[in-house]
N, C-alpha and C positions, 0 to 999 in steps of 0.2 A: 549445416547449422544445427546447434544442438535442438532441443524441445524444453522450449522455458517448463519451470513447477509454476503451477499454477495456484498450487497453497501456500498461503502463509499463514502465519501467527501474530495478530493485531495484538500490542500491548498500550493500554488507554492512560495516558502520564499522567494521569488525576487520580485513579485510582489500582491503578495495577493489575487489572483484570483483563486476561489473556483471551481471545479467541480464535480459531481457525478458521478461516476465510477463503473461499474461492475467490480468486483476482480475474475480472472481466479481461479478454484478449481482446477488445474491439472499444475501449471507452477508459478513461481518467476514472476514479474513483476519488471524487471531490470532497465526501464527506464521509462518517462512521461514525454514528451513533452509539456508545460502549454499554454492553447488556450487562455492565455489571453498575453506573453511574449513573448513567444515561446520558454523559459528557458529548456532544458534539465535536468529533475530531476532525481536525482541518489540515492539510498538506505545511508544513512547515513551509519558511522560506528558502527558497533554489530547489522544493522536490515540487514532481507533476501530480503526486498523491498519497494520500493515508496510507497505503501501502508500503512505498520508501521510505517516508518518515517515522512510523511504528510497526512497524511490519518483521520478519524476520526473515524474507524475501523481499528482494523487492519488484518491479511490477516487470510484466515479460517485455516490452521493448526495453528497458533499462537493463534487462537480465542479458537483451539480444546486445544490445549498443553501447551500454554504459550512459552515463550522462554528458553525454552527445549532441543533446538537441533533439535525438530522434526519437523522442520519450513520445507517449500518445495524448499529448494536449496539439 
């Protein structure tokens, strides 16, 4: 098995303001606060987090399994 990246790159669709992010191995990331808005970002519909939905990774079970089911919700 490879070794998921565990960075990504949150982009906040309100205002376009990018950041690098360490992505938890052990927990969903349900929300993201954007340091450039201060926008509340929330997992779109069919992803388990801010990460697959703005991200430019997405989160390491999805990176491990794809969208499978085996994602970490």
């Amino acid at each position: 098995m490879n070794t998921p990246n565990l960075l990504s790159i949150l982009t906040c669709p309100e205002c376009g303001h990018q950041r690098e992010e360490s992505m938890p191995t052990d927990a969903c990331q349900w929300y993201y606060q954007c340091q450039g808005c201060g926008a509340l970002l929330r997992p779109k519909p069919g992803d388990c987090c801010v990460f697959c939905s703005y991200g430019t990774v997405p989160c390491p079970p999805v990176q491990a399994h794809g969208k499978t089911g085996h994602c970490c919700c």
